[in-house]
SEDRENGU-109461 format. One record per residue (C-alpha): residue in one letter; x, y, z. Coordinates in steps of 0.1 Angstrom, whole numbers, plus 5000, padded with zeros to 4 digits. Layout:
BEGIN
aXYZ ...
// end
This chain:
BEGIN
x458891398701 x460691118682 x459690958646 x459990658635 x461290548602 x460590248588 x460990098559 x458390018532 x458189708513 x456589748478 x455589448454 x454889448417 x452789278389 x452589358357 x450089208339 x450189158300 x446889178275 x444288938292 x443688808254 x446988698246 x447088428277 x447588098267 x445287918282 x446187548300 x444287218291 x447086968300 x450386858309 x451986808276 x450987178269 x452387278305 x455387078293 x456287218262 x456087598275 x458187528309 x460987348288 x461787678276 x462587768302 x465387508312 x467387528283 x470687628300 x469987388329 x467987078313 x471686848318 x473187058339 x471987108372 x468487128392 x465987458387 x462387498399 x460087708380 x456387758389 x453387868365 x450688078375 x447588028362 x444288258369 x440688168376 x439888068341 x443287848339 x444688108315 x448888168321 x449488488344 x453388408340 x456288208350 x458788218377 x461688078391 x461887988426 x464587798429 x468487708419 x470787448432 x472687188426 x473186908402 x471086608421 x468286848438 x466787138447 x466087318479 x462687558473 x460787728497 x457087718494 x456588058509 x458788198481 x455787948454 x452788108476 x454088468478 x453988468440 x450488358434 x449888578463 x451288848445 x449888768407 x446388718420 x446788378407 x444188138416 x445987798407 x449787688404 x452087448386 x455587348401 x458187248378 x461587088381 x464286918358 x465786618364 x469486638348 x470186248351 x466886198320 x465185998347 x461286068357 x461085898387 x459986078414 x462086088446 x460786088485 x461586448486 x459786548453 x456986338467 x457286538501 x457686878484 x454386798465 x452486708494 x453787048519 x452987288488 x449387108483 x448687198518 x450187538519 x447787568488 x444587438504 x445187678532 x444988008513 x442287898490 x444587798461 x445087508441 x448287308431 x446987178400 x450186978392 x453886908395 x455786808368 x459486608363 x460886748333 x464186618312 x465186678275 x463086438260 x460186378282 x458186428317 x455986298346 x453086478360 x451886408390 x448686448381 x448486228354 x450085968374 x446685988394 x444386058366 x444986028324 x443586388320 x444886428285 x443586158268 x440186248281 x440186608274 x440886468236 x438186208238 x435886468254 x436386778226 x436286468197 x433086358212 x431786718214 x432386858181 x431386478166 x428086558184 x427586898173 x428186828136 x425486548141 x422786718157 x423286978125 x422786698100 x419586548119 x421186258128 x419786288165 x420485958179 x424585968174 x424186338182 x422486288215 x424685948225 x428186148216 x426986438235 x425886228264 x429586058264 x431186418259 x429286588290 x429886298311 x433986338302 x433686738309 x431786708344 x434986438351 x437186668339 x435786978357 x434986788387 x438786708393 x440387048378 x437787318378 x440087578368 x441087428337 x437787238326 x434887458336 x434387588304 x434487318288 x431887178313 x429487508302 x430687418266 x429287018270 x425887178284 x425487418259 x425587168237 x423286848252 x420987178258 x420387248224 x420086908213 x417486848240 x415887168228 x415587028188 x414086678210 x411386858224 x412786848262 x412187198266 x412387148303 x416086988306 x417087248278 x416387478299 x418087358327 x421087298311 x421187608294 x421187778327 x423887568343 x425987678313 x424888048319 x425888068356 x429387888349 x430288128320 x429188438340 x430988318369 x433988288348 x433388618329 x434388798366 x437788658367 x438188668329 x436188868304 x436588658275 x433488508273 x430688758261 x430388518229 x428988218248 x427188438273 x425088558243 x424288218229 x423288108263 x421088418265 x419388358232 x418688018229 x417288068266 x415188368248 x414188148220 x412487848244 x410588108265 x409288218228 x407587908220 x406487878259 x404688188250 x406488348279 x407688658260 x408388898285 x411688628300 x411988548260 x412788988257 x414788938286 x416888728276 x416888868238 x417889178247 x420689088271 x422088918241 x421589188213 x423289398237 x426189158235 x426389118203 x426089518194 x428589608217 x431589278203 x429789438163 x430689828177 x434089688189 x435389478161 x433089528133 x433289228113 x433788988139 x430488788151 x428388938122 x426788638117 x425188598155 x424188938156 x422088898125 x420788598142 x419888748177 x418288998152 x416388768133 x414988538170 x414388908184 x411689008153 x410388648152 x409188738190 x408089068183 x406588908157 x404388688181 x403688998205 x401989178179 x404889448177 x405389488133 x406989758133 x409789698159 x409989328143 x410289488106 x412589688121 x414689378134 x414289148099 x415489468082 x418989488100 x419289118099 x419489128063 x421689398064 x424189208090 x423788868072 x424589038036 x427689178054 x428688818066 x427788658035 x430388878014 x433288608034 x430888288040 x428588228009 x426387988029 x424488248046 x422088328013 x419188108029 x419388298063 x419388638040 x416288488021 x414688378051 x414988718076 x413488898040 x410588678041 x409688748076 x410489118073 x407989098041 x405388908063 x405589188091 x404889428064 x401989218044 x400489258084 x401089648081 x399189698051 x402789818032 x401589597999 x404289737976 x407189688002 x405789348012 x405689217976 x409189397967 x410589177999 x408788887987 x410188927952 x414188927965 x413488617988 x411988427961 x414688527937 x417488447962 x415288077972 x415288057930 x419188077924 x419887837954 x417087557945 x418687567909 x421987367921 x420087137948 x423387047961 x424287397968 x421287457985 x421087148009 x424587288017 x422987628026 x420387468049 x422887268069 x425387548076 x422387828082 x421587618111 x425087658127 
// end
């Protein structure tokens, strides 16, 4: 009997610490990592280099594909596709130089562009731009078709402007930035889903808990949700976002409280805690602050259930966590005086007269110090609500 032999064709990716990618909002930041990479050829002659960038629009890697001669390039976009075939990347950047310093795009760079966008569309990946580098400057194709820098600034000005506002009370600018910034992320997103989707379930987040603080319980709700489902769907291809996940799920948990439906609010709650206790057991002084918060909207609901004990038992390590935090951020003494007086109500309810009145006696020193410098204290209020 004969046997065959034939040969065997092995391919390779090694991956580096999912934390450490960089993660892409726009072609200026494309820009100024791929120029590295042209530093022997920039004047010299033409190279093409591709980025790969996963589901979450977070850098895989880099990679050349092609190098020729002074006034062009010759590149294959089997060699582009086999790559992100390869890397498991979900979206890709083409690069090339231009030595002459000019951006103008030729007919075959035009060409090229429009061959690798279909070779993209037909195995479910996306060319999310090409860019023209020289030494002192670039053009990106997408830009050329949409400004997508300038509104990713506009949109995270607009965000943060509105978040700071809904903190101080000021709910009319709060809700009218927010409005501009959600509009600007579902543009953004809508366009390059990769890259802005995030920032789309960050701009509902936000218009959710504004809405929430309005009394629109309904669309708070309903924007919360959205957010939930676009970070969880991102959380598969990236786990990097357990900390909005649990802000989602307790804010979610917090609305079903006051709706009186408490066995979605301990749903929620719980999925949350979780979270939090598991980033807490991982890196212990990192998000001490939202677990003592989860905590604290956890008792307040056992609280309402009728549950003392478990809720004293909540209060209790929310003091604990929130005395932690407060050792680096001075500004969490009202939430500490605060979780004690609900753990000393929950007690008071339990008959425990000398614990309740002990508790009672720490919040009202800690209320005491603060109220003494009113600045200080209006300070305190505004950042315990962040």
């Amino acid at each position: 009997m004969n046997t065959l032999s034939f040969p065997q064709i092995t391919v390779s990716y090694k991956d580096a610490d999912a934390s450490k990618r960089v993660r892409i909002h726009s072609s200026k930041e494309s820009y100024d990592i791929l120029k590295n990479f042209y530093e022997d050829c920039m004047q010299h002659h033409e190279e093409c280099w591709a980025m790969y960038l996963n589901g979450a629009g977070r850098l895989l890697g880099v990679s050349c594909v092609s190098r020729s001669g002074m006034n062009s390039t010759v590149v294959d976009i089997r060699i582009v596709l086999q790559t992100a075939l390869v890397s498991h990347a979900s979206g890709i950047i083409l690069s090339h130089n231009h030595p002459s310093g000019s951006t103008v795009a030729s007919t075959p760079d035009n060409n090229l562009t429009s061959q690798l966008k279909k070779g993209c569309e037909a195995i479910g990946i996306q060319l999310l731009d090409h860019i023209i580098l020289t030494e002192d400057t670039y053009l990106s194709y997408m830009d050329k078709e949409f400004p997508r820098i300038y509104e990713y600034k506009l949109y995270s000005i607009l965000n943060r402007e509105g978040s700071i506002y809904t903190r101080l009370d000021q709910l009319d600018k709060a809700e009218e930035s927010l409005q501009k910034s959600l509009q600007l992320a579902t543009n953004l997103a809508s366009r390059m889903p990769l890259a802005h989707s995030a920032d789309l379930a960050t701009a509902k987040m936000e218009m959710s808990g504004l809405n929430y603080v309005l009394g629109k319980n309904e669309e708070a709700r309903k924007g919360f949700c959205q957010a939930l489902d676009i970070f969880r769907r991102l959380q598969t291809k990236e786990p990097v976002y357990d900390h909005p996940i649990a802000t989602v799920l307790q804010n979610l948990g917090v609305i079903c409280r006051h709706e009186e439906k408490y066995e979605d609010a301990e749903k929620f709650l719980k999925e949350a805690l979780d979270i939090r206790e598991r980033q807490h057991a991982q890196v212990p002084y990192s998000f001490t602050a939202d677990h003592a918060k989860v905590c604290r909207d956890f008792g307040d609901l056992l609280v309402d259930m009728g549950e003392n004990d478990r809720a004293g038992e909540m209060f209790e390590k929310a003091v604990t966590l929130y005395t932690n935090a407060a050792e680096k951020s001075g500004h969490l003494k009202v939430s500490i005086a605060d979780s004690i007086y609900a753990w000393a109500d929950t007690r008071l309810d339990s008959e425990e007269y000398d614990r309740a009145e002990s508790l009672f006696k720490q919040a009202l020193s800690i209320y005491s110090r603060l109220t003494d410098d009113k600045t200080s204290y209006d300070m305190a209020r505004t950042w315990s609500r962040m």
